[in-house]
C-alpha positions in Angstrom: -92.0 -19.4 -47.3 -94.4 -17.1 -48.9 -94.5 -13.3 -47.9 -97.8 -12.0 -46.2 -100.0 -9.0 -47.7 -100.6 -6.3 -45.6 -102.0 -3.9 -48.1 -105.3 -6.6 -48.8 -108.6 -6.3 -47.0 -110.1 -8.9 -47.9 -113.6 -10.8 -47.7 -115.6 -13.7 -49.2 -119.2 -13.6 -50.0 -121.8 -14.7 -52.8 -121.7 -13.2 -56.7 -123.5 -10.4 -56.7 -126.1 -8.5 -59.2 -124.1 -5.6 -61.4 -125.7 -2.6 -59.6 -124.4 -4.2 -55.7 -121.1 -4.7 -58.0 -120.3 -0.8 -59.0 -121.7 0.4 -55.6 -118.6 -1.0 -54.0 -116.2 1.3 -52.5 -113.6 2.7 -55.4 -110.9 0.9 -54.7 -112.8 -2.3 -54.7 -112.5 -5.0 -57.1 -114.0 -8.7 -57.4 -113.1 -12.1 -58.7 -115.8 -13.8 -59.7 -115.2 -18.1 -60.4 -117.2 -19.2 -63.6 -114.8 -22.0 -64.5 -117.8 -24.1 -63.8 -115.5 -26.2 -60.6 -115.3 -25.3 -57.6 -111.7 -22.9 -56.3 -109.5 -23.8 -53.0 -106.8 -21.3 -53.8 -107.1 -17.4 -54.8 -104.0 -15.1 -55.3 -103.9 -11.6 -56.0 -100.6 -9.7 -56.1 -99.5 -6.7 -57.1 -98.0 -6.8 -61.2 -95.1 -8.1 -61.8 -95.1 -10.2 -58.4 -97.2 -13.2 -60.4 -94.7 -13.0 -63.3 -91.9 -13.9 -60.9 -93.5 -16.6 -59.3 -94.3 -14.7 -56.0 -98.0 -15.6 -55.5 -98.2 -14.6 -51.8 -100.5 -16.5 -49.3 -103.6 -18.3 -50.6 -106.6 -15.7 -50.1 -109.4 -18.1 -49.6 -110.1 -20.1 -45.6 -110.0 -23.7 -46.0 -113.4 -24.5 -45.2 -114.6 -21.8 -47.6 -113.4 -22.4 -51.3 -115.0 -20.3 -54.2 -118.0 -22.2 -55.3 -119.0 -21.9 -59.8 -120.5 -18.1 -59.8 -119.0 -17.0 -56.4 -117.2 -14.0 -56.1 -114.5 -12.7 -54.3 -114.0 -8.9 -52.8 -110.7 -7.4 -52.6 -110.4 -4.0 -51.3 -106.6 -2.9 -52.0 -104.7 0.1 -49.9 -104.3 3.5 -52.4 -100.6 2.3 -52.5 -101.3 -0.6 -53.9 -101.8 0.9 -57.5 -104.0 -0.3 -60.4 -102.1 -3.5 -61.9 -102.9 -6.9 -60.2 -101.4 -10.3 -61.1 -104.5 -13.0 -59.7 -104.6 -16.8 -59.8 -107.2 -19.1 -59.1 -106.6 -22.9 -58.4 -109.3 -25.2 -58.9 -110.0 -28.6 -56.7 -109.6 -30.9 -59.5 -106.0 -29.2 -60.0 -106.4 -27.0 -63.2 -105.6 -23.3 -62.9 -106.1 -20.0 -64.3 -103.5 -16.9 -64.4 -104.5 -13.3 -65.4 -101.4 -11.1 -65.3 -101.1 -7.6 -65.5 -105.2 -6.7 -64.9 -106.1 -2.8 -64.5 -108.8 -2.6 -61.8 -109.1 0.4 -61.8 -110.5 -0.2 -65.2 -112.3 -3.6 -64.8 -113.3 -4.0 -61.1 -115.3 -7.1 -62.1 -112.8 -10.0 -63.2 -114.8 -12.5 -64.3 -112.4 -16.2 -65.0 -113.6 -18.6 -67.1 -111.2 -21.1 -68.2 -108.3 -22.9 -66.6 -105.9 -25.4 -67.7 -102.9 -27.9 -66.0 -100.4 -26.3 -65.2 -97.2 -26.5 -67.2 -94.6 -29.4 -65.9 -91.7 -27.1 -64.6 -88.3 -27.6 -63.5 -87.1 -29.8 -60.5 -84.6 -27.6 -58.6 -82.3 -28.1 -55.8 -83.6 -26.4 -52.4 -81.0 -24.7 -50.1 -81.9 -25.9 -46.4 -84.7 -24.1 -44.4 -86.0 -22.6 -47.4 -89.4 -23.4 -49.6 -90.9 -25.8 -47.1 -94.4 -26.9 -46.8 -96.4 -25.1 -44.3 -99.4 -23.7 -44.1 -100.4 -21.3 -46.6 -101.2 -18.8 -44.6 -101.7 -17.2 -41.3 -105.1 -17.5 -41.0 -105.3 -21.4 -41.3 -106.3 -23.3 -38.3 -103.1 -25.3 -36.8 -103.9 -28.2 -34.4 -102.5 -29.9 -31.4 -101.8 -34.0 -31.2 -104.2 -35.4 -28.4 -101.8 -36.2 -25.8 -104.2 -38.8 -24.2 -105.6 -40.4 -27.5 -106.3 -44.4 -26.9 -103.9 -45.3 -29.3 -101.1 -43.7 -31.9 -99.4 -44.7 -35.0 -97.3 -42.8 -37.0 -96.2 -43.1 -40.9 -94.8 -40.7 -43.4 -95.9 -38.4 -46.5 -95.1 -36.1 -49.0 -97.1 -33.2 -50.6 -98.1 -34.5 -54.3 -100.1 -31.5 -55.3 -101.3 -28.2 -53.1 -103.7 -29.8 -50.1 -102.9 -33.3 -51.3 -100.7 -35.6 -49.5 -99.8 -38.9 -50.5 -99.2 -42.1 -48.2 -100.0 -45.3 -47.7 -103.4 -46.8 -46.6 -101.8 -48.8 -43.9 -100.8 -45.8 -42.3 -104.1 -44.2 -42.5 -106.3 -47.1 -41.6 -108.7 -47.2 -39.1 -107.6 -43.6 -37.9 -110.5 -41.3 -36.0 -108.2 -38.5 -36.3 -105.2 -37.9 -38.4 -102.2 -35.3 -38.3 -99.5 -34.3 -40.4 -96.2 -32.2 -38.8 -95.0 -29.7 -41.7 -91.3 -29.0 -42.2 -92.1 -25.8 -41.4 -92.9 -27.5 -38.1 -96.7 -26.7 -37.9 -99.4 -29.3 -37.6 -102.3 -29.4 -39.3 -105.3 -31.8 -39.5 -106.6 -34.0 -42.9 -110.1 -34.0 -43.8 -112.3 -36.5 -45.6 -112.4 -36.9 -48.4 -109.4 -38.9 -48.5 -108.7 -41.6 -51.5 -107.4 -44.9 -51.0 -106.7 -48.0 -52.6 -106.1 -51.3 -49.8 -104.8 -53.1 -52.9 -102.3 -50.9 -54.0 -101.7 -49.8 -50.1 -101.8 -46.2 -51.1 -103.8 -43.3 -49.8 -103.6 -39.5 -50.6 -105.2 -37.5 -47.9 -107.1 -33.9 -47.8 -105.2 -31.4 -45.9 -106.9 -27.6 -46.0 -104.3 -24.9 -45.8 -101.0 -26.9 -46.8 -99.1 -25.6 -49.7 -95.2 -25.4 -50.4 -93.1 -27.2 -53.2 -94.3 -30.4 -54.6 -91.8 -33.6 -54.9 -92.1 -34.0 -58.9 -92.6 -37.8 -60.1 -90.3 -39.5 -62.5 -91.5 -39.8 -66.2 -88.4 -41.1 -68.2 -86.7 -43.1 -68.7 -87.9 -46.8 -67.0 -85.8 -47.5 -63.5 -83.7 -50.2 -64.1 -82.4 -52.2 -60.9 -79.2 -51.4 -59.8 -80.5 -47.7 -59.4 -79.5 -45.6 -56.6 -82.4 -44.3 -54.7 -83.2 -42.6 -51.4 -85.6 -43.8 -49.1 -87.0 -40.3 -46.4 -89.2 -40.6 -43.5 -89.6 -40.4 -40.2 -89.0 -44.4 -38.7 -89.2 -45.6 -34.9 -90.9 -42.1 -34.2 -90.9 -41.9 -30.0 -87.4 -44.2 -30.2 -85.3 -42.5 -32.3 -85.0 -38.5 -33.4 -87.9 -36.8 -34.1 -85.9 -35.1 -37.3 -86.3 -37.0 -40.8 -84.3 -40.3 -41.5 -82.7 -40.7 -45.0 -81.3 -43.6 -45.9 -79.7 -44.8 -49.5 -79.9 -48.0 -51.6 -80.7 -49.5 -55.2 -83.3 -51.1 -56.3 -82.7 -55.0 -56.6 -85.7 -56.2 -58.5 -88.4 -54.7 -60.6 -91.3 -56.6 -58.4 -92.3 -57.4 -55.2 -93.0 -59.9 -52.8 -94.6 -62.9 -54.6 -94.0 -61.4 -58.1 -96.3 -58.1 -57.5 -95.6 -55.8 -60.6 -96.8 -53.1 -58.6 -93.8 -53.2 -56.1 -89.8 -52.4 -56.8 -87.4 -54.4 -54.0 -84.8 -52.1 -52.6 -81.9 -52.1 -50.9 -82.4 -48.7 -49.1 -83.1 -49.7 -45.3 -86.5 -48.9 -44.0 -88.1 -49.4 -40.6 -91.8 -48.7 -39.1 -92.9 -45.4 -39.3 -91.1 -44.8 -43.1 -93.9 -46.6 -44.4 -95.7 -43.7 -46.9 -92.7 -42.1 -47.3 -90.9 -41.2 -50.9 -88.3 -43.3 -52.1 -86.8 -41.1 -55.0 -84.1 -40.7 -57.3 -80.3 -39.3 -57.2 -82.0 -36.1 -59.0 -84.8 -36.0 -56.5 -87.9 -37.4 -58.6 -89.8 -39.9 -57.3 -89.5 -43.2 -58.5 -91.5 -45.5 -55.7 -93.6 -44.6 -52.2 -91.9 -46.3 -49.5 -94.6 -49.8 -48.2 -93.0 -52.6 -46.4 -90.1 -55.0 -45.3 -89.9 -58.6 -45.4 -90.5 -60.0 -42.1 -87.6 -61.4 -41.1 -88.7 -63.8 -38.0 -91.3 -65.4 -40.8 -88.9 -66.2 -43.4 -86.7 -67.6 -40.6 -90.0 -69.5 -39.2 -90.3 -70.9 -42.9 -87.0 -71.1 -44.5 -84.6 -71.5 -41.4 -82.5 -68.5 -42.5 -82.6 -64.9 -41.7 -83.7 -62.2 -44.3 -81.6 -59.5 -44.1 -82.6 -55.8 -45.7 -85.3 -56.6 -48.0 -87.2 -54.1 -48.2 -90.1 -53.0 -50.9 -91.7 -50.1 -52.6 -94.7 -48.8 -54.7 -93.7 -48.3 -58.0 -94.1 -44.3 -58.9 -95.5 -45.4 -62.3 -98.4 -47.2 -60.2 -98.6 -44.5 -57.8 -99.1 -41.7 -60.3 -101.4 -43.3 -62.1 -103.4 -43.4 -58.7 -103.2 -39.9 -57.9 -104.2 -39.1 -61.8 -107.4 -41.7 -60.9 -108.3 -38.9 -58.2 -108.1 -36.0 -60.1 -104.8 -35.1 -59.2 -102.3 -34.2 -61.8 -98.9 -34.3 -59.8 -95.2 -32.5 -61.7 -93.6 -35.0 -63.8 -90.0 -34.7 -64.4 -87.2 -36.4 -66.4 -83.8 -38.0 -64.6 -81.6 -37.5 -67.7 -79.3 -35.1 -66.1 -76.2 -36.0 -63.8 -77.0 -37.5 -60.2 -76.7 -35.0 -57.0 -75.6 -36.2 -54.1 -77.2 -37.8 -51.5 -77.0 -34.8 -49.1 -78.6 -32.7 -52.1 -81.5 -35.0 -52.6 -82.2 -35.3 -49.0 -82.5 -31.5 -48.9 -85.3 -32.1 -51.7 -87.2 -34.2 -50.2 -87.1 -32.9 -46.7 -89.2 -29.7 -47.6 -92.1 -31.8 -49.1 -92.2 -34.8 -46.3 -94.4 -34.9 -43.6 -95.1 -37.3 -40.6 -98.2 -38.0 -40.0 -99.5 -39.2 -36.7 -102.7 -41.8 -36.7 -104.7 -41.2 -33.1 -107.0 -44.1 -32.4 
């Protein structure tokens, strides 16, 4: 979990003319956006916090981003010292780091180009710790509606900061939809959402959630026989409310009726893991959890019983959705040795989510 900042004051309002600039209070300074997109996330730490990857909470309210030639105040504590580390994060992904900035120099930071950030390193999580949440305490939480008409649930998994990445089918016809952090919060997606009914995939727009991403898998090709874990949260309101992991291979390199889009796996899935990431034995994803072959309709047409057959989006396909949408989620390679199962489940429990469909 991030740590909070006490020593910030902080307040968002318009870019304003030079004069109303300097006549701010002296220990003011302001971050002005002229990337030319618009900013969800703003960081500003004290030097060499940034350096060591310790951005804090995200400074801006979700329903407020930093719009091209806004500008944002920060009015630092005496203690706080003249060295600032700041970060902005734009919607379509890219991002822009200014490290070691004197403001009591230059109280106008003006930030004009931003870039993807750099792929970087998949590590192993320790239990309880680095989970998605909300970024910080100022973001709205909500509350399921206990007398909704009708309730579905499904799975998720962060993909990039705000962005969450399911299936359609588990998203479909929702008038309201909520995702349950690890952290245990919930909080509530917001259009715009993207979705393809083809490829059964969705990635949804959820203000305020940040935390570790699950990195996909670049190289090399999966090959069946592959060991892979399927995580979610099946038969919610029948079994455990706590996250399900289950292992497997992956039998065959299409789906159902020779769909190249579509790995069959072994790994044993039920309703409610549909959306959910079906990664490797280093923790990269490799497939996004979709379906099971209907046992009592193969039985109907074949007169035999199907027994775990189960099917997945290939990560390939679904990366190549998310990049569709703007969103450029880590990439990672599986050339090392495998963890064990126990270790990737710790992975992929801090970046899933269930999500709960209210009708």
């Amino acid at each position: 979990m991030t740590r909070a900042l006490p020593f910030l004051v902080l307040s968002l309002g318009l870019a304003l003319p030079a004069a109303a600039q300097n006549s701010a209070g002296p220990g003011d300074f302001r971050i002005v956006n002229r990337t030319g997109t618009e900013a969800t996330q703003l960081f500003a730490v004290r030097s060499p916090r940034g350096g060591q990857g310790d951005w804090g909470g995200n400074l801006l309210r979700p329903d407020r981003p930093l719009g091209d030639g806004g500008g944002f105040r920060v009015n630092p504590s005496a203690e706080a010292g003249c060295r600032f580390d700041l970060r902005l994060v734009l919607s379509d992904g890219r991002e822009s780091v200014l490290r070691d900035q004197d403001i009591c120099v230059n109280r106008n930071l003006e930030i004009a180009t931003a870039a993807r950030p750099a792929p970087q390193p998949q590590r192993a999580a320790q239990p309880g710790q680095g989970m998605a949440g909300p970024v910080s305490r100022e973001v709205p939480l909500a509350e399921p509606n206990r007398n909704a008409r009708s309730v579905s649930t499904g799975t998720g998994f962060l993909i990039a900061g705000e962005r969450v990445m399911t299936n359609h089918h588990v998203i479909e016809g929702c008038n309201r939809i909520l995702l349950r952090t690890p952290s245990n919060h919930w909080l509530e997606a917001r259009p715009p959402a993207r979705h393809d009914a083809q490829l059964d995939l969705a990635i949804l727009n959820v203000p305020g959630l940040g935390g570790p991403t699950l990195a996909f898998r670049g190289t090399p090709s999966v090959r069946r026989g592959e060991g892979v874990v399927a995580y979610g949260f099946p038969l919610a309101g029948l079994l455990s409310s706590d996250p399900k992991l289950t292992r497997g291979e992956v039998n065959g390199l299409r789906g159902i009726g020779d769909n190249p889009n579509q790995y069959q796996i072994s790994a044993e899935v039920q309703p409610g893991n549909s959306g959910g990431p079906l990664v490797d034995m280093q923790g990269h994803v490799v497939g996004v959890v979709v379906s099971k072959l209907n046992a009592q309709a193969v039985s109907r047409r074949t007169g035999d019983i199907a027994q775990n057959v189960n099917f997945a989006v290939q990560g390939q396909t679904a990366l190549a959705f998310a990049r569709r949408a703007g969103i450029e989620p880590r990439v990672a390679e599986s050339n090392g040795a495998d963890r064990s199962a126990a270790d990737v489940g710790e992975i992929a429990h801090r970046s899933t989510l269930f999500i709960r469909c209210e009708k």
